[in-house]
C-alpha positions as CSV (number, residue, x, y, z in Angstrom):
1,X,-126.2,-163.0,12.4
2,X,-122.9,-162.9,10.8
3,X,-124.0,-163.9,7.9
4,X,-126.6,-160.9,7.7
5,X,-123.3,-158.3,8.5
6,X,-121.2,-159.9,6.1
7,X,-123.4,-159.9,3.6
8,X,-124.4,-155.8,4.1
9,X,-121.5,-154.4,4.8
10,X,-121.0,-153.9,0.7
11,X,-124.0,-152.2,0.0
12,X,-123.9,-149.9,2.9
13,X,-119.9,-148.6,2.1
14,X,-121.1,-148.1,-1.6
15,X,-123.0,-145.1,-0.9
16,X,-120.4,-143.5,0.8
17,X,-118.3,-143.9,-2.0
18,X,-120.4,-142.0,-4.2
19,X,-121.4,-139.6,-1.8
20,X,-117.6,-139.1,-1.4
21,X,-116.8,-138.7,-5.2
22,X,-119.6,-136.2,-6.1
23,X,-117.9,-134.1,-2.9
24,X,-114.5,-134.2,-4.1
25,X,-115.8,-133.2,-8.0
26,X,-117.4,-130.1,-6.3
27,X,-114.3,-129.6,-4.0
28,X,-111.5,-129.7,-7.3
29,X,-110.0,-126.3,-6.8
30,X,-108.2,-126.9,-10.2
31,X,-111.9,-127.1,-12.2
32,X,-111.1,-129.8,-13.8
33,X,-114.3,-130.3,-16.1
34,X,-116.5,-134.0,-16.3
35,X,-115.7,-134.8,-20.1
36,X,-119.3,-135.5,-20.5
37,X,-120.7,-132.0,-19.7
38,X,-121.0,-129.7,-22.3
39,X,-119.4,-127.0,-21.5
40,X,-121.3,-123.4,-22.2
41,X,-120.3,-121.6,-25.4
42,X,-117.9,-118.5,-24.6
43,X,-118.8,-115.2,-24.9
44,X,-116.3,-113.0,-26.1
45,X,-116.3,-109.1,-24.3
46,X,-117.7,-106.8,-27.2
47,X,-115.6,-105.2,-30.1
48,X,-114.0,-101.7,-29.2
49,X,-115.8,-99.1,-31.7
50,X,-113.2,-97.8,-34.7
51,X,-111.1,-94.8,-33.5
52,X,-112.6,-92.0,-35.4
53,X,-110.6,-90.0,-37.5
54,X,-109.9,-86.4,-36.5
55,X,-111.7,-83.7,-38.5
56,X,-109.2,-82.4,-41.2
57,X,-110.3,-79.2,-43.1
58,X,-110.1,-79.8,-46.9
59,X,-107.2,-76.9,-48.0
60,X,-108.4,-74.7,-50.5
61,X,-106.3,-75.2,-53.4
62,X,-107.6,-72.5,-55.8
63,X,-107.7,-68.7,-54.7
64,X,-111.6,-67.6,-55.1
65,X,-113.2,-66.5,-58.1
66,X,-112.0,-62.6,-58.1
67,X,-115.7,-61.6,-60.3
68,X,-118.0,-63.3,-58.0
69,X,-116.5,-62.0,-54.7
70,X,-116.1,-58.3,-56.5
71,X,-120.1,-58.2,-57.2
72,X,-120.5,-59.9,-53.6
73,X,-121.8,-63.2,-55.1
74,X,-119.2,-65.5,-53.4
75,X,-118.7,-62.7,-50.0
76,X,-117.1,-65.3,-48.1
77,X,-114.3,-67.3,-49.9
78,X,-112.4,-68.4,-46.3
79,X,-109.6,-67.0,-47.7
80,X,-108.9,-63.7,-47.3
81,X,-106.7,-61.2,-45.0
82,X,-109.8,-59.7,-43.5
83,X,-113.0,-62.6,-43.6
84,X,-115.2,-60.2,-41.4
85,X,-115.6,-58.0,-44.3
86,X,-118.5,-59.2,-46.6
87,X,-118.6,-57.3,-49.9
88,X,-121.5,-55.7,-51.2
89,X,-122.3,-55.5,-54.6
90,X,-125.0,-53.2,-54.6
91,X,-121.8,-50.7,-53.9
92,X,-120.6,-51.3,-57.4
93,X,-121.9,-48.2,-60.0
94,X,-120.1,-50.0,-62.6
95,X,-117.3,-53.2,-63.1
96,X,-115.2,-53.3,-66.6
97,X,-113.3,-56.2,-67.1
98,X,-111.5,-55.8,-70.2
99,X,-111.1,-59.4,-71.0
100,X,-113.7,-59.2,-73.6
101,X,-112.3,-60.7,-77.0
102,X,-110.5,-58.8,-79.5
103,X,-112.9,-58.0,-82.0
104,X,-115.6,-57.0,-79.3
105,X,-116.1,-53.0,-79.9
106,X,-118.0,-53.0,-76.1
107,X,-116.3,-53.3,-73.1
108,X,-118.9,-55.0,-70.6
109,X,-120.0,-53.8,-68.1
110,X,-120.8,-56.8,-65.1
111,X,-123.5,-54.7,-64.0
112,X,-125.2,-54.3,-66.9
113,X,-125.6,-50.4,-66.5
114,X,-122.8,-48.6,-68.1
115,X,-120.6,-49.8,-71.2
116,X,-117.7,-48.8,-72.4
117,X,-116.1,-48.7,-75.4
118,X,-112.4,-49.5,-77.4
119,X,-111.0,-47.0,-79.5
120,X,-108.3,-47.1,-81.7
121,X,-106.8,-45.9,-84.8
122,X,-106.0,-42.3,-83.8
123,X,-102.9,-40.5,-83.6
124,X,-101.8,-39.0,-80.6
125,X,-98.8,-36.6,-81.1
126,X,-95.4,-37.2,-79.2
127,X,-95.0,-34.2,-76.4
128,X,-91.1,-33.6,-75.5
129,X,-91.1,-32.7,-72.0
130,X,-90.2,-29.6,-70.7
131,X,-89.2,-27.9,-67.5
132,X,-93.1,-27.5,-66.4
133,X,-94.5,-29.5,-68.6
134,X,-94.4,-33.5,-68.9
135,X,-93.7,-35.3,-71.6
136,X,-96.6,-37.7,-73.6
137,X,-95.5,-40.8,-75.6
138,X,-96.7,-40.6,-79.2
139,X,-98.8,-43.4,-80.5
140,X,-99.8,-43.7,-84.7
141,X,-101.9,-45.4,-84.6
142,X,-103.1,-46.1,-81.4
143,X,-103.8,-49.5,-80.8
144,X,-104.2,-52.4,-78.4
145,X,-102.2,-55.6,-78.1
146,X,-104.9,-58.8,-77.4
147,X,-103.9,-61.9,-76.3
148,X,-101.5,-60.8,-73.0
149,X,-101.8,-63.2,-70.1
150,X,-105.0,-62.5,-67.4
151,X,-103.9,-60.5,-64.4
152,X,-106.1,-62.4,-62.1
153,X,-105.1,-65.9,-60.7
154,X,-108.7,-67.1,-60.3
155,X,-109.3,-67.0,-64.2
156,X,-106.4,-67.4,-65.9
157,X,-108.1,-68.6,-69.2
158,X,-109.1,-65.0,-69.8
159,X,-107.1,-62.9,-71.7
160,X,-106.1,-59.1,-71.1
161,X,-104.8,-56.2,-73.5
162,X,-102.4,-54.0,-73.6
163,X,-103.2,-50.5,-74.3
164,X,-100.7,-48.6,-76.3
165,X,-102.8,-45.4,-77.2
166,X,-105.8,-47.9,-77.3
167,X,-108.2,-47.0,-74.5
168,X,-111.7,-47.2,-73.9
169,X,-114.0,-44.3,-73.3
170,X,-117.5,-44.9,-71.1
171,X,-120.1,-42.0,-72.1
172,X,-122.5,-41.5,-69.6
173,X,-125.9,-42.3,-70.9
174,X,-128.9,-40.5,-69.9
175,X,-130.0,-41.6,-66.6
176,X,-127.2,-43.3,-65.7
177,X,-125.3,-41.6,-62.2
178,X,-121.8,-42.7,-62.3
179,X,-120.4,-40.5,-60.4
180,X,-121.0,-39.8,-56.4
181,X,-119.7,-37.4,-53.8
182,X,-117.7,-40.6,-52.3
183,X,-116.2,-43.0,-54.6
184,X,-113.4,-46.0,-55.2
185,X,-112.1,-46.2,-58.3
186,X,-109.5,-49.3,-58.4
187,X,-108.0,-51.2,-61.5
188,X,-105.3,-54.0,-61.6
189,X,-102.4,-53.1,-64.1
190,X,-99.2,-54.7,-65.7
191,X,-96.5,-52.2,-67.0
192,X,-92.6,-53.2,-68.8
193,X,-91.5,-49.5,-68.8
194,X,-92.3,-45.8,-68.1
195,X,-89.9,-42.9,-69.2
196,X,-88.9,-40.4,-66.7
197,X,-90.2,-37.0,-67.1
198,X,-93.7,-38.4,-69.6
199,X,-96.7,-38.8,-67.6
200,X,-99.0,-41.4,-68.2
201,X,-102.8,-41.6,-67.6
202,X,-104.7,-44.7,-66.0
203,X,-108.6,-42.8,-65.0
204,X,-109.3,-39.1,-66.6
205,X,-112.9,-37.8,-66.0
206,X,-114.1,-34.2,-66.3
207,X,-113.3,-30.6,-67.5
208,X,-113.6,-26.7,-67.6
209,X,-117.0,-26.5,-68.1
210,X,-120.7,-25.4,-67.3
211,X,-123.6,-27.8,-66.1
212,X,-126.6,-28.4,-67.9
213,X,-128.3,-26.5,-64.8
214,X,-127.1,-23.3,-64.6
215,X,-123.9,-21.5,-63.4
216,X,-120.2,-20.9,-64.5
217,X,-117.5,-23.1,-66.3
218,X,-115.8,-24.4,-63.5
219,X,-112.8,-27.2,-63.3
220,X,-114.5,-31.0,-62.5
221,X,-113.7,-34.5,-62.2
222,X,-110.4,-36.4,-61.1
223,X,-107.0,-37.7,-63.1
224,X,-105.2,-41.3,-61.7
225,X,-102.1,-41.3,-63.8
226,X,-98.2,-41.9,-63.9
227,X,-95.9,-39.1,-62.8
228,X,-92.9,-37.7,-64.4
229,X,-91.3,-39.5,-61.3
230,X,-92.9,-43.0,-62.3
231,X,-94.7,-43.1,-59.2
232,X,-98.9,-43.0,-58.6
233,X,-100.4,-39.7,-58.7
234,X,-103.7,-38.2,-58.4
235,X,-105.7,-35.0,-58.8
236,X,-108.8,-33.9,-57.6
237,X,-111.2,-31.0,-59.0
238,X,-111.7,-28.2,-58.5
239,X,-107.7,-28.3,-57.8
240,X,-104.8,-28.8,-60.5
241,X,-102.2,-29.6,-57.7
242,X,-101.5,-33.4,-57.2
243,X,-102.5,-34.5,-54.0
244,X,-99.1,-36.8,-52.8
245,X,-95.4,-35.0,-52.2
246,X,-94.1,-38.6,-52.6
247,X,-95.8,-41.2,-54.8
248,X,-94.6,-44.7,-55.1
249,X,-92.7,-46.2,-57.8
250,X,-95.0,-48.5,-60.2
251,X,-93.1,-51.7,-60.2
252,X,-92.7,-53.1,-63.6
253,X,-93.1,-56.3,-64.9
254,X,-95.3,-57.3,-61.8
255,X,-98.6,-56.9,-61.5
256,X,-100.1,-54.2,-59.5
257,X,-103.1,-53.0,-57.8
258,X,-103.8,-49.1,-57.2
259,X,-106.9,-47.8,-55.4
260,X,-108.1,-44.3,-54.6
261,X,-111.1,-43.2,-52.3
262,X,-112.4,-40.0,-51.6
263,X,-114.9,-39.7,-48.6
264,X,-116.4,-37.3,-46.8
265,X,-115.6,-35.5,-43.8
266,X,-118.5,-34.0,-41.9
267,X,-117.1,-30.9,-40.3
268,X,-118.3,-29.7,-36.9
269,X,-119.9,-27.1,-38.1
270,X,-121.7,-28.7,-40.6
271,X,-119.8,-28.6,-43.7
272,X,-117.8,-31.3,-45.5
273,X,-114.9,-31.8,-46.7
274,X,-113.3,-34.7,-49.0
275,X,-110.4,-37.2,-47.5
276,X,-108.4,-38.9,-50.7
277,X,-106.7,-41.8,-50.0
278,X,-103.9,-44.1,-52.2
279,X,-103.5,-47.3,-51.7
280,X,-100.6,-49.5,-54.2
281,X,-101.3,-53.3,-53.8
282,X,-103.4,-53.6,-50.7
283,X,-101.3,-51.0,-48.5
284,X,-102.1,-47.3,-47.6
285,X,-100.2,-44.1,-48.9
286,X,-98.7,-42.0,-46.9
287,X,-100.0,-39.2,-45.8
288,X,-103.3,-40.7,-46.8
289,X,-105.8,-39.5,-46.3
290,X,-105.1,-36.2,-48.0
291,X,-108.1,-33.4,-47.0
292,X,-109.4,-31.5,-49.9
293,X,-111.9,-28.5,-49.1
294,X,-114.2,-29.2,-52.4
295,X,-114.8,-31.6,-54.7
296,X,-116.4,-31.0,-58.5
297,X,-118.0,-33.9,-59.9
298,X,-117.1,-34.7,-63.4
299,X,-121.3,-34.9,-64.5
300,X,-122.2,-35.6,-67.9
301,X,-118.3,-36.1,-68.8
302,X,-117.4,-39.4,-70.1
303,X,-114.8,-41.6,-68.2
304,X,-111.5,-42.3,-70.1
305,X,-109.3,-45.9,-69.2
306,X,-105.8,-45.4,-70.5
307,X,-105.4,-42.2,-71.9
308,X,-105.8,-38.3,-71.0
309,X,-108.9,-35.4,-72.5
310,X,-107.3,-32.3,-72.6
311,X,-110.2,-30.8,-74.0
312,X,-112.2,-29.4,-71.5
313,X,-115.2,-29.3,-72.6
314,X,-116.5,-32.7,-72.8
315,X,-119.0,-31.8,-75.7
316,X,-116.6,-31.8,-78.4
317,X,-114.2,-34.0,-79.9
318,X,-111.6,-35.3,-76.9
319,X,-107.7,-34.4,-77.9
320,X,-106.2,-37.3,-76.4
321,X,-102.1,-36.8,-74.7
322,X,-100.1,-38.8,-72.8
323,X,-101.5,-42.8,-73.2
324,X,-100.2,-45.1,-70.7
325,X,-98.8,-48.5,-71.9
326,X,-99.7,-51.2,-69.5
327,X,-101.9,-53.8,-69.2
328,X,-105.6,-53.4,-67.2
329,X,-107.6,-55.1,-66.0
330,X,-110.6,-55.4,-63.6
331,X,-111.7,-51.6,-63.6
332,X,-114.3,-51.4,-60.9
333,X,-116.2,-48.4,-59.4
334,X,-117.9,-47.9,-56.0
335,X,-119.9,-45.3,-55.3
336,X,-118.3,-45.5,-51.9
337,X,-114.9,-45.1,-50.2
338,X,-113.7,-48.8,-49.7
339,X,-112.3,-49.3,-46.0
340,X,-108.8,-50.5,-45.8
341,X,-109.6,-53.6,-44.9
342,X,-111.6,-54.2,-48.1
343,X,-109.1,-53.1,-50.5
344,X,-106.3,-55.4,-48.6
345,X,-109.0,-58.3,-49.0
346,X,-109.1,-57.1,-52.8
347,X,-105.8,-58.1,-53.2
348,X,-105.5,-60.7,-50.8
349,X,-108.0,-63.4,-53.0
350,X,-105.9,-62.3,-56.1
351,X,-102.9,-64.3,-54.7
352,X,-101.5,-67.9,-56.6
């Protein structure tokens, strides 16, 4: 019987010493792995996405093409004082450029409706001034000077004159209606000098004289010019009085932007009169606007750039006084009254 214990005992203590070592394996608080286990491959958590970079807007490093917004091709150039204000080009009767080249005998026309064209060679007679009279600079011949830098930072390639008695004259072709009750007219301009006491003429339109319908000779059209004060003047028909007690001096050397509107002003009694505003480089003219009772409309009578008609009837030959000598550029008509925002915009996209 002893025999039997003895001889038992070992293989009954050997389970318990496995059953012992799996427990322990299972009760490691430090999980210490069995080198013989594989252990499963790690999975790392999952990249963080790239930060994305905030939206910069590209700056606009070139001021918008002056032509394209003018004809309301490029209307909104994110530029301007005033981006509200689209531009119409169906507003613009006519748009003279002057940067044509200096053999070209037409000046275009970007509408394609009404040409002009640049004279020279005449002699216009030097007018002393007198006590009620201005002064007019003599020019023999007259002439332009090609070549001067463009007035407009968008296209500085172009090339500009300088009109020293050199003008150009638009003659109103059958058909054609260039002028309207309300109207802009608005040109950019470079000038070195003006003389006190001489006048000189930037628009002239108009007359004495008689319509092809019927009626009396009567006084018509408009004058934007140079005072004997150098400052920006304008006069309206039927009226020979200029329109501003105090007009502003042209700066010289720099380049400049003038605008005049006339509107209407329906009355309440159902008549109209005429509001004439002045604006110099973007800002109003005081006291624009200036009420007129009447406007005449300068019909059938050609528009002069740079130079005064004296001769009133716009039939026969013009006698041409008091030439101003500047350059210009970008002539454009409406055949409305531009608000003020879209004059200051005007200027505004011109800047460097």
């Amino acid at each position: 019987m002893t025999d039997w214990v003895v001889l038992l005992t070992p293989l009954l203590v050997l389970p318990i010493v496995l059953l012992f070592r799996f427990v322990g394996c299972g009760l490691d608080v430090k999980g210490t792995a069995d080198p013989d286990i594989p252990l499963p491959p790690r999975k790392d958590p999952p990249a963080a996405p790239p930060a994305t970079p905030p939206l910069v807007p590209t700056p606009i490093t070139t001021p918008p093409n002056y032509r394209r917004y003018i004809l309301g091709e490029f209307p909104n150039p994110g530029m301007v004082k005033n981006p509200g204000v689209v531009p119409n080009g169906a507003d613009v009767v006519a748009y003279w450029r002057l940067v044509d080249a200096p053999a070209s005998v037409d000046a275009k026309d970007e509408k394609n409706v009404q040409k002009g064209t640049y004279q020279e060679g005449q002699t216009l007679p030097a007018i002393a001034p007198t006590g009620t009279t201005p002064g007019s600079k003599g020019q023999s011949p007259a002439h332009f000077v090609p070549g001067q830098a463009s007035l407009i930072a968008s296209d500085p390639t172009v090339k500009c004159r300088r009109f020293d008695g050199g003008h150009v004259r638009v003659t109103v072709q059958p058909g054609v209606n260039l002028y309207t009750d309300q109207f802009t007219l608005e040109a950019w301009i470079r000038a070195d000098a003006f003389d006190a006491d001489f006048e000189y003429v930037l628009f002239d339109a108009g007359g004495n004289y008689a319509l092809p319908g019927g009626g009396g000779a009567a006084n018509r059209g408009f004058r934007i010019f140079v005072n004997r004060q150098r400052g920006w003047q304008v006069q309206l028909a039927p009226s020979n009085t200029p329109l501003f007690p105090s007009a502003p001096i042209v700066p010289l050397g720099l380049r400049t932007h003038v605008a005049v509107t006339v509107d209407d002003i329906v009355l309440v009694g159902g008549g109209v009169e005429k509001a004439v505003s002045l604006y110099v480089d973007g800002k109003l003219v005081a006291p624009s606007p200036v009420t007129v009772l009447t406007y005449n409309r300068p019909d059938g009578a050609p528009l002069f750039i740079g130079v005064e008609n004296e001769e009133a009837n716009p039939a026969q030959n013009a006698r041409l006084r008091r030439p101003i000598n500047c350059e210009i550029q970008e002539v454009v008509l409406h055949r409305k009254a531009l608000s003020l925002a879209e004059i200051e915009n005007h200027v505004d996209i011109n800047r460097p």
